[in-house]
Each structure stands twice: as C-alpha cells, then as structure tokens.
KOLBA-462873 format. One record per atom (N, C-alpha, C): residue number from 1; y, x, z; atom name. Coordinates in steps of 0.001 Angstrom, whole numbers, always signed. Atoms other than C-alpha are relative to their C-alpha. Layout:
(NUM, (Y, X, Z), 'CA')
...
//
This chain:
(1, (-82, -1452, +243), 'N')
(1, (+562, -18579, -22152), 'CA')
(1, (-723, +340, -1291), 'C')
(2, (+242, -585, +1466), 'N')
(2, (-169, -16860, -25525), 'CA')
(2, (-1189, +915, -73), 'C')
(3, (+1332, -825, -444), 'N')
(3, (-3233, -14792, -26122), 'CA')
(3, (+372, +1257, -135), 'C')
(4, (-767, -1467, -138), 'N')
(4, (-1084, -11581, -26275), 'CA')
(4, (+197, +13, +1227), 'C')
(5, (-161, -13, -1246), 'N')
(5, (+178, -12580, -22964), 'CA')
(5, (-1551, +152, +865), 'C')
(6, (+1274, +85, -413), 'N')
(6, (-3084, -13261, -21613), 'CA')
(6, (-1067, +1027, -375), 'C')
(7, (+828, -1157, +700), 'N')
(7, (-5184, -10111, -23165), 'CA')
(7, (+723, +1255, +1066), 'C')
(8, (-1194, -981, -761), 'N')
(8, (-1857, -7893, -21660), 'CA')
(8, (-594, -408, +1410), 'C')
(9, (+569, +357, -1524), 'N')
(9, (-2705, -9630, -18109), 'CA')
(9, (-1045, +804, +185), 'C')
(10, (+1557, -19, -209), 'N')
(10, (-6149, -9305, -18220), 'CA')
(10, (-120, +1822, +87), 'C')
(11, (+526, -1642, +55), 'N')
(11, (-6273, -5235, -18871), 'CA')
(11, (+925, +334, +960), 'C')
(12, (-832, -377, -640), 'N')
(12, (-3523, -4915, -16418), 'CA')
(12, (-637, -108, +1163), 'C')
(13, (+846, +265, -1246), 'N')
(13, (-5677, -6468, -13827), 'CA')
(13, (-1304, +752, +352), 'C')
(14, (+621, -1020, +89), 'N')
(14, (-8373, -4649, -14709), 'CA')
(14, (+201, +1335, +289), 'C')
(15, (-573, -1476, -1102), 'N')
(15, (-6724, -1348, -14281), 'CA')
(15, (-166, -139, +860), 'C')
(16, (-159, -86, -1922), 'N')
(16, (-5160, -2317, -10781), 'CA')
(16, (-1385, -212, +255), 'C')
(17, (+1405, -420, -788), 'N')
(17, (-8960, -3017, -9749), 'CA')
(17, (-504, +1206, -83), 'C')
(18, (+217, -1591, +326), 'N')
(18, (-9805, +150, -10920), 'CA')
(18, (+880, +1054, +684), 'C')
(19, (-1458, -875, -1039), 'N')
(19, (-6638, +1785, -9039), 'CA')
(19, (-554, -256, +1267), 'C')
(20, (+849, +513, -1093), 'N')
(20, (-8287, +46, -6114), 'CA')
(20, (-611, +862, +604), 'C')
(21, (+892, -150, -428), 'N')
(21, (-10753, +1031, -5710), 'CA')
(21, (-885, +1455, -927), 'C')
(22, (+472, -1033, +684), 'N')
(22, (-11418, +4588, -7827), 'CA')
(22, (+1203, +896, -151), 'C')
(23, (-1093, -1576, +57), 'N')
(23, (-8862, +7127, -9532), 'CA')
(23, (+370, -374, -1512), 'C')
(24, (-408, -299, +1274), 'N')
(24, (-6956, +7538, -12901), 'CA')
(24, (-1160, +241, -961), 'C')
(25, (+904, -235, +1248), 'N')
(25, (-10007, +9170, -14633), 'CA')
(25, (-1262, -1657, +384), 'C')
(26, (+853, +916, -39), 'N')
(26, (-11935, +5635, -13385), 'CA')
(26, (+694, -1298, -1242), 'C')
(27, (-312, +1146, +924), 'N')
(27, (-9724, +3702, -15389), 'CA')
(27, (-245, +427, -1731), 'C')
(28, (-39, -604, +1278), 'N')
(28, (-11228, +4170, -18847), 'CA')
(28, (+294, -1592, -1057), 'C')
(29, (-787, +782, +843), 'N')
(29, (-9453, +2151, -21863), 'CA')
(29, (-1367, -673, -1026), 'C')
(30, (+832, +346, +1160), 'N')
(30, (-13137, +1426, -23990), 'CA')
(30, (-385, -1384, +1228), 'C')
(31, (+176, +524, -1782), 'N')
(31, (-14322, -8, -20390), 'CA')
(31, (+786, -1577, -468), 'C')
(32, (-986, +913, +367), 'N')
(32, (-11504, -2043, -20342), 'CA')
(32, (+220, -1129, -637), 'C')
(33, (-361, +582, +1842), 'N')
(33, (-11023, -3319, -23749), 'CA')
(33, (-1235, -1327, -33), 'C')
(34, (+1600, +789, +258), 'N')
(34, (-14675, -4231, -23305), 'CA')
(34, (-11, -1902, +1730), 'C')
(35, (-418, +1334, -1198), 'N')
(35, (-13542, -6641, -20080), 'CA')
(35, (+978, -840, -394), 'C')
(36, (-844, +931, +425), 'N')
(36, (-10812, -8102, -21719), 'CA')
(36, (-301, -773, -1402), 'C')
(37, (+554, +878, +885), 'N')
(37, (-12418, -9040, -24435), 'CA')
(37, (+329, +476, -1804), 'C')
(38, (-1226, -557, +979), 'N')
(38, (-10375, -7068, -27365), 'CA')
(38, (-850, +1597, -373), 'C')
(39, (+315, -1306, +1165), 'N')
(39, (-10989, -4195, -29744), 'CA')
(39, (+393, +985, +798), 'C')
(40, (-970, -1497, -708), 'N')
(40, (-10225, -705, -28461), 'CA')
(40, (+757, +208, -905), 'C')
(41, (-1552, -465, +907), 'N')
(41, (-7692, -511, -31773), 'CA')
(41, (+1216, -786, +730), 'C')
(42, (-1189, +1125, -100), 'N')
(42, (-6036, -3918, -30350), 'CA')
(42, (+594, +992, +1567), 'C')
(43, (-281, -865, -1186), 'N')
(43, (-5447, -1823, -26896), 'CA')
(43, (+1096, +383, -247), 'C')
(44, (-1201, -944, +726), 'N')
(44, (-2753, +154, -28696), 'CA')
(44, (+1381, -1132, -181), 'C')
(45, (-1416, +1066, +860), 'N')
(45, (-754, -3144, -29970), 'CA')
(45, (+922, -270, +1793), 'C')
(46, (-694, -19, -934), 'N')
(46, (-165, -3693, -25873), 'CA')
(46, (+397, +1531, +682), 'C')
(47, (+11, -1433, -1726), 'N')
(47, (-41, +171, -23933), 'CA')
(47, (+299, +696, -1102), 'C')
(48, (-214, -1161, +1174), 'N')
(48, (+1061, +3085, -26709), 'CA')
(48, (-1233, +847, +859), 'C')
(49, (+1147, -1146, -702), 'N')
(49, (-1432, +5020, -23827), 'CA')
(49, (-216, -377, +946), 'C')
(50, (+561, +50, -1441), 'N')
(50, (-3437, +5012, -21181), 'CA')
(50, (+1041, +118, +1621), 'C')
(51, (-861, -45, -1145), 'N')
(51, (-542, +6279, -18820), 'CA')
(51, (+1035, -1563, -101), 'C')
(52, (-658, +988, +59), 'N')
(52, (+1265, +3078, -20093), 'CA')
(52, (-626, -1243, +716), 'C')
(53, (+374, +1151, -968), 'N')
(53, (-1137, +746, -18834), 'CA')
(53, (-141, +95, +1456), 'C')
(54, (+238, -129, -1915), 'N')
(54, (-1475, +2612, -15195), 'CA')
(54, (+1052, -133, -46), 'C')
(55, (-1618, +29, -812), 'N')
(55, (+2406, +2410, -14643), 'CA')
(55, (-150, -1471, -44), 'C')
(56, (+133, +1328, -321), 'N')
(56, (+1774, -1554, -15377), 'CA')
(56, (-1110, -147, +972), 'C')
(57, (+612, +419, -1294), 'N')
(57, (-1175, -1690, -13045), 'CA')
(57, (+516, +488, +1136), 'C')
(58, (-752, -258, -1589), 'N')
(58, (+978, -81, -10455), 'CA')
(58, (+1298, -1019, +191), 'C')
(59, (-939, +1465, -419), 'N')
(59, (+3802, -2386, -11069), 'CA')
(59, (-302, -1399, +656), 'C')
(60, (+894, +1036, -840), 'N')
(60, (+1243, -4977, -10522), 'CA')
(60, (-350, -173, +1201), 'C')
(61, (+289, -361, -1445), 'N')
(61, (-57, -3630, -7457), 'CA')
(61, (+1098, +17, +982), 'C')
(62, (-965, -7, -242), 'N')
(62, (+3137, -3213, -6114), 'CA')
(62, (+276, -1253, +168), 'C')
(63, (-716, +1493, -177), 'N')
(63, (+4239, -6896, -6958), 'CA')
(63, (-839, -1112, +913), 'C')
(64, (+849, +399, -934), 'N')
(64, (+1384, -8065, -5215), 'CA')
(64, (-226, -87, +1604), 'C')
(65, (-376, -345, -1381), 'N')
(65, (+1771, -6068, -1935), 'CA')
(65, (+1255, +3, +553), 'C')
(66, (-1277, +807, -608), 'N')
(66, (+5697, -6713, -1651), 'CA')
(66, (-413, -1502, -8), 'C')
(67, (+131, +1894, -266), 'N')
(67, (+4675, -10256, -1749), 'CA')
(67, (-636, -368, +1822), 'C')
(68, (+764, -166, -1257), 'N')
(68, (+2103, -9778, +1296), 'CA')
(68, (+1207, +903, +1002), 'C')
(69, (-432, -550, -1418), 'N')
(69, (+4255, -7402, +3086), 'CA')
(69, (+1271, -794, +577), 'C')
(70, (-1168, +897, -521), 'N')
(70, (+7759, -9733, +2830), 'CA')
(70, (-820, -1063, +760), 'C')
(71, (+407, +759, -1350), 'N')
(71, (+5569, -12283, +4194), 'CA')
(71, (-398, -77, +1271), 'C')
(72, (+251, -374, -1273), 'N')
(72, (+4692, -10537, +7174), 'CA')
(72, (+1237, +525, +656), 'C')
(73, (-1273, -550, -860), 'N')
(73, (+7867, -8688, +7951), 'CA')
(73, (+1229, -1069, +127), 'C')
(74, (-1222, +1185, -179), 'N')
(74, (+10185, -11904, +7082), 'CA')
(74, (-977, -1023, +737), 'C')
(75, (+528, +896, -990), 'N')
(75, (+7897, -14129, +9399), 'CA')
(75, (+1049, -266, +1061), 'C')
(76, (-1093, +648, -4), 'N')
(76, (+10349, -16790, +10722), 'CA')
(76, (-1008, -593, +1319), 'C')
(77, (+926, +458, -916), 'N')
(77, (+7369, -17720, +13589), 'CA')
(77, (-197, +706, +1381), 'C')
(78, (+333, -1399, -1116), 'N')
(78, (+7238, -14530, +15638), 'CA')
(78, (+1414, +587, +197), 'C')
(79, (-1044, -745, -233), 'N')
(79, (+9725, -11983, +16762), 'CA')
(79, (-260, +1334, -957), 'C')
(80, (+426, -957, +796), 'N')
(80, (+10089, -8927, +14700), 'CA')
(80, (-1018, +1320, +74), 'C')
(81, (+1119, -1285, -374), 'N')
(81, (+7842, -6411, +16618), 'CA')
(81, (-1309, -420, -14), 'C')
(82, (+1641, +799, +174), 'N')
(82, (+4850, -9545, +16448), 'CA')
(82, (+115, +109, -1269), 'C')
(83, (-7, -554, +1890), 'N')
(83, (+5645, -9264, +12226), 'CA')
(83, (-4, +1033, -220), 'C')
(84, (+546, -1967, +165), 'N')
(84, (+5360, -5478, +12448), 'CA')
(84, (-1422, -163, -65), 'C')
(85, (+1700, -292, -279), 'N')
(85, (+1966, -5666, +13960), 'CA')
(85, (-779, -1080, -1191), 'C')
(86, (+703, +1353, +850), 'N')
(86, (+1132, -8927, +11505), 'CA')
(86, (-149, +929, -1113), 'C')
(87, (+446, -1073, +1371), 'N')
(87, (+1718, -6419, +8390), 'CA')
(87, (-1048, +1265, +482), 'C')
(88, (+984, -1339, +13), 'N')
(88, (-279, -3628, +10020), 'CA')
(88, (-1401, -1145, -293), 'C')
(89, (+1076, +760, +2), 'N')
(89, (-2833, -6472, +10561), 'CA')
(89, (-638, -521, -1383), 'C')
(90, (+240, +359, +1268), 'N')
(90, (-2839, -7844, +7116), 'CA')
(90, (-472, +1089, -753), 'C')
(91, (+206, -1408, +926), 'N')
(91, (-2894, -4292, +5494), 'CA')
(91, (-1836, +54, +485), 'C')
(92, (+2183, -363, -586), 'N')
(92, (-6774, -3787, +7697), 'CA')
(92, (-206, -1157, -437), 'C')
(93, (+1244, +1151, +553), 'N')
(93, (-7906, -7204, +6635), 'CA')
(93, (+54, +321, -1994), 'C')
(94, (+58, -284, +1310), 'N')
(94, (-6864, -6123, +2999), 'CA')
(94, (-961, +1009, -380), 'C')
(95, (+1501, -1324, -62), 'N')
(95, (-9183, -2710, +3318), 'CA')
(95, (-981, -855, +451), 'C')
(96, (+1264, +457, -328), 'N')
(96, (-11572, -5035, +4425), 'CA')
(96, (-740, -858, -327), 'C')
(97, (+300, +357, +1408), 'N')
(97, (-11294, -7302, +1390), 'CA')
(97, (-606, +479, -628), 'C')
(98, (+606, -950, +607), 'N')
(98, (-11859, -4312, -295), 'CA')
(98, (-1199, +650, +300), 'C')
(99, (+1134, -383, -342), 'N')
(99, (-14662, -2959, +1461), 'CA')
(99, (-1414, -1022, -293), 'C')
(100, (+911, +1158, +197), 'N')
(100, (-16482, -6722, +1095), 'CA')
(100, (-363, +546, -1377), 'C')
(101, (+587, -21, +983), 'N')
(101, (-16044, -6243, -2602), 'CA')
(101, (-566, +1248, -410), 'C')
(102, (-9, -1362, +815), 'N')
(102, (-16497, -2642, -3581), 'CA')
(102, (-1099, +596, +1233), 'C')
(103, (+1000, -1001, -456), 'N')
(103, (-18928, -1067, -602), 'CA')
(103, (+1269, +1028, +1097), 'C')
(104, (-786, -947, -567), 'N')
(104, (-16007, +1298, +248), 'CA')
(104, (+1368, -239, +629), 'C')
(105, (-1625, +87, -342), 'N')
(105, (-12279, +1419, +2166), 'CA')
(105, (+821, +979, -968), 'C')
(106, (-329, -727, +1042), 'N')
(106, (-10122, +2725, -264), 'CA')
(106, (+1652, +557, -275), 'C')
(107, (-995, -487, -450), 'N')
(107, (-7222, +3436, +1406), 'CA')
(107, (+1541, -560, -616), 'C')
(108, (-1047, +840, +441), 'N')
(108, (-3405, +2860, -417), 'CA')
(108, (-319, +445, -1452), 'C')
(109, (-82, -561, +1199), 'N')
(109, (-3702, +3088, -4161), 'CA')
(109, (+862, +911, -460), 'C')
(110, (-1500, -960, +313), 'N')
(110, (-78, +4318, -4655), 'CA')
(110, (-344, +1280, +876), 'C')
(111, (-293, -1183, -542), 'N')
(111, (-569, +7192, -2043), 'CA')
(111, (-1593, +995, -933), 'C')
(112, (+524, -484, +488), 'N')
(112, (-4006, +7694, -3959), 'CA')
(112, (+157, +697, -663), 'C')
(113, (-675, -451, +982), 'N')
(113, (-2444, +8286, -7094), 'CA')
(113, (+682, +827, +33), 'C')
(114, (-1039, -1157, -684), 'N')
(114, (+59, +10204, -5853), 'CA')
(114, (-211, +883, -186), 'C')
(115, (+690, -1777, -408), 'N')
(115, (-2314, +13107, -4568), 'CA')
(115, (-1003, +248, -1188), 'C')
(116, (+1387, -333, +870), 'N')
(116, (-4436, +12732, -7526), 'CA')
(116, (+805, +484, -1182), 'C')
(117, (-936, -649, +1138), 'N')
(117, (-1516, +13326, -10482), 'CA')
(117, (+1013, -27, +814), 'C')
(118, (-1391, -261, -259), 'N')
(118, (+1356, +14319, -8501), 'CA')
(118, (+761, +1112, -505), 'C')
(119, (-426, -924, +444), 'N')
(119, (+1624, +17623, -9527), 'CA')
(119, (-651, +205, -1632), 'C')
(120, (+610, -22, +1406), 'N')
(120, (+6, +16543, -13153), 'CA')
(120, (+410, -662, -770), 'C')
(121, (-539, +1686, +1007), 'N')
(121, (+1341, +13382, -14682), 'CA')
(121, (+1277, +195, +441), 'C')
(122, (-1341, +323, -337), 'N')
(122, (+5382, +13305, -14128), 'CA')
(122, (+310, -1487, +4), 'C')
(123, (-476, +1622, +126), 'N')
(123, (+5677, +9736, -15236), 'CA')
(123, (-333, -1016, +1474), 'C')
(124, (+662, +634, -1060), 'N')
(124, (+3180, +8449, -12734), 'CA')
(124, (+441, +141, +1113), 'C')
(125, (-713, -522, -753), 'N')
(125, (+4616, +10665, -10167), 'CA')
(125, (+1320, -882, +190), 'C')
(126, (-1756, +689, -799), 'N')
(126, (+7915, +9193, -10148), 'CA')
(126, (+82, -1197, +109), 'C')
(127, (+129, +1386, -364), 'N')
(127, (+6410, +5513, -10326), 'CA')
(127, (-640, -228, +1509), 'C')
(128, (+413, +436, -1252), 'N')
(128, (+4976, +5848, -7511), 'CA')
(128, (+913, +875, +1276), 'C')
(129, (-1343, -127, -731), 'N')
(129, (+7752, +7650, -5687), 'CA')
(129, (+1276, -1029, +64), 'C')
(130, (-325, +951, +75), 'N')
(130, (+9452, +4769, -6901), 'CA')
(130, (-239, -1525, +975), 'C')
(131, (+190, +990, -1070), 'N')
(131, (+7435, +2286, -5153), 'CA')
(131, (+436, +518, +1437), 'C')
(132, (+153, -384, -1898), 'N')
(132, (+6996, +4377, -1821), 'CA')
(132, (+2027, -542, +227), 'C')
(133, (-1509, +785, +105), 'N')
(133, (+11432, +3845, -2328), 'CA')
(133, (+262, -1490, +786), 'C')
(134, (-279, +1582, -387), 'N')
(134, (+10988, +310, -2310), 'CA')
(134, (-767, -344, +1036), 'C')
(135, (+810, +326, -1407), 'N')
(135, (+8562, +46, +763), 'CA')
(135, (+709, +433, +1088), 'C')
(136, (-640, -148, -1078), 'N')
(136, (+10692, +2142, +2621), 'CA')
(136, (+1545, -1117, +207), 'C')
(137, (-999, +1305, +104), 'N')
(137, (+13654, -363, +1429), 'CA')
(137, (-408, -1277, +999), 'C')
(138, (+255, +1011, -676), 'N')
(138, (+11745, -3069, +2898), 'CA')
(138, (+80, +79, +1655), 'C')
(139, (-327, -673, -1651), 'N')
(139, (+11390, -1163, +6080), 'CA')
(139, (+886, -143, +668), 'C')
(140, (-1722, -325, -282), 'N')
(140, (+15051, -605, +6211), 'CA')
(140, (+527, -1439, +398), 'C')
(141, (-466, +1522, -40), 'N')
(141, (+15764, -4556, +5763), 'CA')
(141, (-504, -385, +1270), 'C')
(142, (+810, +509, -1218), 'N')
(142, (+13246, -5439, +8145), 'CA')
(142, (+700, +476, +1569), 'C')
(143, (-171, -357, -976), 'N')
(143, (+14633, -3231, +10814), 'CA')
(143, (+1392, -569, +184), 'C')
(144, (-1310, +585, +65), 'N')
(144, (+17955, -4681, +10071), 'CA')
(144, (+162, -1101, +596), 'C')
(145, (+445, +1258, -846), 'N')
(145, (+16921, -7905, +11008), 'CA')
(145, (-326, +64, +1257), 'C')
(146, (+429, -320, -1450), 'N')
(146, (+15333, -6415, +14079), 'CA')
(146, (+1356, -178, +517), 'C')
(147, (-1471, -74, -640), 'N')
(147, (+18941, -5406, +14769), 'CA')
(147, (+961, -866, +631), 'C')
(148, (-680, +1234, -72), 'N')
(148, (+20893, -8466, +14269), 'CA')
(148, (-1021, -800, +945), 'C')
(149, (+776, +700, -933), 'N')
(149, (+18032, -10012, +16418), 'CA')
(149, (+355, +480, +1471), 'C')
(150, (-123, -493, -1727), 'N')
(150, (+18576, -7674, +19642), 'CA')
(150, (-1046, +792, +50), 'C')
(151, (+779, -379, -740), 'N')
(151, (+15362, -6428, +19501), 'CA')
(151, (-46, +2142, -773), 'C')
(152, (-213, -1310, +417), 'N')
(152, (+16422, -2751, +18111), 'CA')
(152, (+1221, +422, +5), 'C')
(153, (-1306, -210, +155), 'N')
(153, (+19304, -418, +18438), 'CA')
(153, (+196, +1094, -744), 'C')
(154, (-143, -1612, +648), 'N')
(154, (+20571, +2235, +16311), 'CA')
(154, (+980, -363, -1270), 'C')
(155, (-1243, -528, +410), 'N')
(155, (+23080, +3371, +13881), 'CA')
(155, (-715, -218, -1906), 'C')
(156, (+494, -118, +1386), 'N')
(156, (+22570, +2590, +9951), 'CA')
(156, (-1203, +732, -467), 'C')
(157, (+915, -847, +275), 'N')
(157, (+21290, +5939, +9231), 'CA')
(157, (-983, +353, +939), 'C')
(158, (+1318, +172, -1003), 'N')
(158, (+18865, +5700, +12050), 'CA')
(158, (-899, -774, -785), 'C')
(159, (+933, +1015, +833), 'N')
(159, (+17457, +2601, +10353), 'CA')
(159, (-663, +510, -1002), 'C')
(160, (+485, -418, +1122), 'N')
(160, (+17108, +4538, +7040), 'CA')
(160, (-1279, +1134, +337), 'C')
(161, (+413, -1218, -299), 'N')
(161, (+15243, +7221, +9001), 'CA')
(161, (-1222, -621, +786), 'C')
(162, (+1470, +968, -346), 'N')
(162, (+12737, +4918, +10841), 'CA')
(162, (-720, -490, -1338), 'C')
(163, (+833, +815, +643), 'N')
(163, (+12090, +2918, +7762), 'CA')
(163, (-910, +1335, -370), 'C')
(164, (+1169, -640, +492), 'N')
(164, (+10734, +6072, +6181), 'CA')
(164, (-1318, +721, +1087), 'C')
(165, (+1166, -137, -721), 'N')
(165, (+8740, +6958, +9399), 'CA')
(165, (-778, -895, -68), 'C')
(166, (+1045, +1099, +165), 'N')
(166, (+7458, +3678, +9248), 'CA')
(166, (-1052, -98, -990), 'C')
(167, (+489, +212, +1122), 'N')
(167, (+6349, +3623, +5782), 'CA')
(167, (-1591, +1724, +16), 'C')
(168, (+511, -623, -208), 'N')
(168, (+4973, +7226, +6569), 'CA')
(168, (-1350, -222, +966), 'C')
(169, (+915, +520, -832), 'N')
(169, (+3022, +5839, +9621), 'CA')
(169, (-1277, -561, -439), 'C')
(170, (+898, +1009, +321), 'N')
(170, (+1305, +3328, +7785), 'CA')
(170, (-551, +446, -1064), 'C')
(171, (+731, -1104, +1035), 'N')
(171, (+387, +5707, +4752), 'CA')
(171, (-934, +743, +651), 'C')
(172, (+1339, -424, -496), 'N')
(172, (-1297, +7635, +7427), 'CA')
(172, (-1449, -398, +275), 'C')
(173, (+641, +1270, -356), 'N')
(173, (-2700, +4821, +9072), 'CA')
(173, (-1439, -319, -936), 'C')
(174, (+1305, +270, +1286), 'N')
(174, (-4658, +3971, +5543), 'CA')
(174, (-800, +1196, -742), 'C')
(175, (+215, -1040, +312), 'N')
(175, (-5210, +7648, +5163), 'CA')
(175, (-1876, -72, +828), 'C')
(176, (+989, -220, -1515), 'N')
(176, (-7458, +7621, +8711), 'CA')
(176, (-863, -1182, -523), 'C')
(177, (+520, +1025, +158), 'N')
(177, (-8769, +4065, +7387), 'CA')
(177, (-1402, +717, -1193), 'C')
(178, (+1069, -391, +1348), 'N')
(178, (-10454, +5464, +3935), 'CA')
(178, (-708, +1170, +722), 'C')
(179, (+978, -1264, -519), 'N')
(179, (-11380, +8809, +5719), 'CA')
(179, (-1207, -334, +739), 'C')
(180, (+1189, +22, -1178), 'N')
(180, (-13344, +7383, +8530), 'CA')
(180, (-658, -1511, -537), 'C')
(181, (+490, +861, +551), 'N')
(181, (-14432, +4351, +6065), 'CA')
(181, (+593, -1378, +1134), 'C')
(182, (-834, +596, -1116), 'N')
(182, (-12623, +2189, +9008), 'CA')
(182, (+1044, -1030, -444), 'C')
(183, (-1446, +928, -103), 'N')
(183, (-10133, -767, +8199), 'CA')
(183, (+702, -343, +934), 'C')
(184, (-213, +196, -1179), 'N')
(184, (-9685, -1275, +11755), 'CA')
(184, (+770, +1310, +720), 'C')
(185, (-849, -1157, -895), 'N')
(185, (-7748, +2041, +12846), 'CA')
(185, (+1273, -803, -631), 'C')
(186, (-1105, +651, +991), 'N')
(186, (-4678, +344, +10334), 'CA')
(186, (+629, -1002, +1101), 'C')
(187, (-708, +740, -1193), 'N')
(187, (-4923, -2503, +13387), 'CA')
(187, (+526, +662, +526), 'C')
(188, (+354, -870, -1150), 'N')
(188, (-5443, -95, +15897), 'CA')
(188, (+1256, +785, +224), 'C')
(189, (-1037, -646, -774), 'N')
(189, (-2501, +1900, +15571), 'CA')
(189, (+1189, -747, -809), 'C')
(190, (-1678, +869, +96), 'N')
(190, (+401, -1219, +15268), 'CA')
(190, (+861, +385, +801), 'C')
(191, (-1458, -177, -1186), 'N')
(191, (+1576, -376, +18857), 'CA')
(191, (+825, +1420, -358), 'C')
(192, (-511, -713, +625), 'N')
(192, (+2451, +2781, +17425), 'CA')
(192, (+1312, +150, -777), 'C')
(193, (-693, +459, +612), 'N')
(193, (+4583, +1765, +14594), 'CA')
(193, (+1157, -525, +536), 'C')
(194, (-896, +270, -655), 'N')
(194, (+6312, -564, +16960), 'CA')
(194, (+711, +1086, +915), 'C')
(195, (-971, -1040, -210), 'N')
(195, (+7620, +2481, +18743), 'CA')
(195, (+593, +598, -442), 'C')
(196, (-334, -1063, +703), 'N')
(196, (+8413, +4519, +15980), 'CA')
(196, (+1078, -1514, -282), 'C')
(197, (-778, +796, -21), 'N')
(197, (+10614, +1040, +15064), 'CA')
(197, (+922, -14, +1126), 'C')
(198, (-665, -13, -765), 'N')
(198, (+11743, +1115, +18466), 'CA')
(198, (+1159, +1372, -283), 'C')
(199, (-1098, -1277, -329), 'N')
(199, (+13219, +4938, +17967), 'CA')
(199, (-905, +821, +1198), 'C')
(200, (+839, -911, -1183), 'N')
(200, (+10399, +6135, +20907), 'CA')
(200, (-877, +1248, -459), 'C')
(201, (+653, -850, +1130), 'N')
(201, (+8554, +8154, +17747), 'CA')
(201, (-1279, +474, +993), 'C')
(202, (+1464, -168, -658), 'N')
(202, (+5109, +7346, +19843), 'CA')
(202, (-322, +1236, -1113), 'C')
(203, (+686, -273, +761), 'N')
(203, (+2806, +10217, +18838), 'CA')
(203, (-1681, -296, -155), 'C')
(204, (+1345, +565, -175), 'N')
(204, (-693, +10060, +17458), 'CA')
(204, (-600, +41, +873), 'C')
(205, (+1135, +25, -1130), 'N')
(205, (-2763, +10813, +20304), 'CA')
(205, (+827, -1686, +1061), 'C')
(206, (+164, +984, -825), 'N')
(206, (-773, +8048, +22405), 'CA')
(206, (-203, -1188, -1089), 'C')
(207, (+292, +1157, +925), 'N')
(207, (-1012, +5984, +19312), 'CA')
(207, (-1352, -708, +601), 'C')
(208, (+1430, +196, +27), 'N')
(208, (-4689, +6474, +19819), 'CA')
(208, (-204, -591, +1480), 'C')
(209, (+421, +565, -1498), 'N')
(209, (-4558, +5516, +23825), 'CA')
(209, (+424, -1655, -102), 'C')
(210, (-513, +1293, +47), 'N')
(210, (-2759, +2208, +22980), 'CA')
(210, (-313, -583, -1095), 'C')
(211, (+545, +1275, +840), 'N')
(211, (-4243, +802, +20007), 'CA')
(211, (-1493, +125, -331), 'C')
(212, (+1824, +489, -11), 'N')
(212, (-7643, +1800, +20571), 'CA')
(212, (-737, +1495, -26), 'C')
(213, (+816, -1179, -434), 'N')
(213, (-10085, +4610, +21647), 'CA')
(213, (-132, +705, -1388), 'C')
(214, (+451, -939, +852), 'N')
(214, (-11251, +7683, +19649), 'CA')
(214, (-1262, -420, -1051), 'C')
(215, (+906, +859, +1099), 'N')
(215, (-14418, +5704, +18705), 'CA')
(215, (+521, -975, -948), 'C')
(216, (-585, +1444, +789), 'N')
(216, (-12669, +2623, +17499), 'CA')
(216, (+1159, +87, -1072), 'C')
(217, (-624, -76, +1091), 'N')
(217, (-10613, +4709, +15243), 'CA')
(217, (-920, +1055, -1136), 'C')
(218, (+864, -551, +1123), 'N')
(218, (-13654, +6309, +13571), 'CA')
(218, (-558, +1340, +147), 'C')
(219, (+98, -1375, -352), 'N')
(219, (-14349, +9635, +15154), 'CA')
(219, (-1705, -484, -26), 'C')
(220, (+822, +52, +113), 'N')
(220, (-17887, +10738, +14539), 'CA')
(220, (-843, +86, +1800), 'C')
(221, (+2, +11, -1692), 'N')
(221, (-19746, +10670, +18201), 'CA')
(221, (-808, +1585, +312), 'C')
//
C-alpha cells in the first residue's frame, strides 16, 4: 500500500473512533492530522472538507458492521431466530468493547449522527439514511431466508415491513443501552425482536418481562 493510501486509512479510522465514541464537533481535522502523522495542509490533498472525511468514516463504520451483522444473520450453525438473537448478542458485546475502551456505552453511531445533523448537514443526513436502507435490506434478506426455512410466514411486503421494525427495534435497543450506560438491555431484549420477526409485534413492556427485569435493563432503583 502507498503512503497516500495509508495516510487516507489512517484519518478515516481515526474519525470512525471519534464517531464512536463522541459527535461531529469531536472529530476535529488538526487532532487528526496530528494522529496520522501529516500536515493539516496535506489533509486537503485527501477530504476537500471535514464533511468529506465523516461520510468516509461512516462508510467505514458501516463496512465494518455489515461484516459483523452478515455473520450473525447468515449463520449456517443455528436456525434463524438463534442468528437473530446472536446479532442482538454481538451488537451488546460490541457496546461493551466500547465501554472497555472509552469509559462510556455509546450507543449506534449512525443513529447518533443522525439526531445530531439531521436537520443541519443534508449530505450526512442522507448517508446515513442511506445506511439505515441497507440494514433494513439486510433485515429483509434475512427474513427471507427465515421464510424459505419454515420458520416465518408472510407476504413480501410483510417482510419489507418487519425488516424496518426490526432495524427500528434494535436502534432502540442501543438507544436504552447508551441512556442507561447498559450494553446488556441490547441482549435483554432479543426475545423481542424475535417476535417482531415472527409478525407477533411483542411490545416493550413484554419485551421487558422476557428478556429481563426492569433492573437488568437499567432503570434507576
């Protein structure tokens, strides 16, 4: 790899940690520059701007977590409602990666971003409406497979209409995780999910009776 290539990496990665685990105004470009090793003029020769390098650390982020989530939802070991719960599972040990390194749970970056320039940044906005797209895509596939398996029934546009509950679910899910500093509600409410997959559209409170008490999803006592 080339040291253009390798400089480009390096601040890209940087961002996404910074997406991580902070906000848009955390990712600053001198910062940066100063981690990758490079001039703050040379900055310019890869990103024309700052919004250029967050749409690559979200692409990043993104390419990262379709990687983790196809491997949980295409799991060729289990049945598809034990690979449901395996991605909720993976997602809480990932907040809990994050919590090792950083102190804090930090919920989904993309839905971060979202609420932080949604109604400010357009570009950003529609990259990350973009991803949420492709997560619910995956959803959609996944349940497809359910289908052709036996273990789900329903009508195309049913499928399209779960995946985005699903995807919704599990946005909450990491919502309740960062709020109550918690990686463990994300387990906690899989059986959930699997209903809303089923078409039963569990709600939260029985979420909360079946994947784990009021304490164990973070309620103050």
């Amino acid at each position: 790899m080339d040291r253009g290539s390798t400089t480009r990496d390096v601040l890209v990665q940087a961002a996404a940690q910074e997406l991580w685990g902070g906000s848009y105004g955390s990712v600053g470009v001198g910062a940066l520059c100063e981690a990758a090793g490079v001039k703050r003029g040379s900055f310019y020769h890869f990103f024309p701007s700052k919004d250029d390098l967050v749409l690559a650390a979200l692409d990043h982020l993104w390419q990262d977590y379709r990687e983790r989530m196809d491997a949980a939802l295409e799991s060729q070991d289990v049945c598809a409602m034990e690979a449901l719960q395996r991605l909720f599972g993976l997602t809480a040990g990932l907040l809990e990666e994050k919590r090792v390194e950083t102190g804090e749970v930090p919920g989904c970056p993309f839905g971060n971003l979202g609420v932080e320039l949604g109604t400010t940044n357009e570009a950003i906005r529609v990259r990350v409406a973009e991803i949420f797209d492709k997560s619910i895509d995956c959803f959609e596939a996944f349940l497809r497979r359910a289908r052709d398996q036996g273990e789900v029934t329903a009508s195309d546009a049913d499928l399209r209409a779960r995946a985005r509950q699903l995807f919704a679910y599990l946005q909450g899910a990491m919502v309740l995780a960062k709020a109550y500093a918690d990686p463990g509600i994300v387990r906690n409410l899989a059986p959930g999910a699997i209903a809303v997959a089923h078409g039963t559209g569990e709600s939260f409170p029985a979420a909360m009776a079946s994947g784990g008490s009021e304490a164990e999803l973070g309620s103050p006592a």
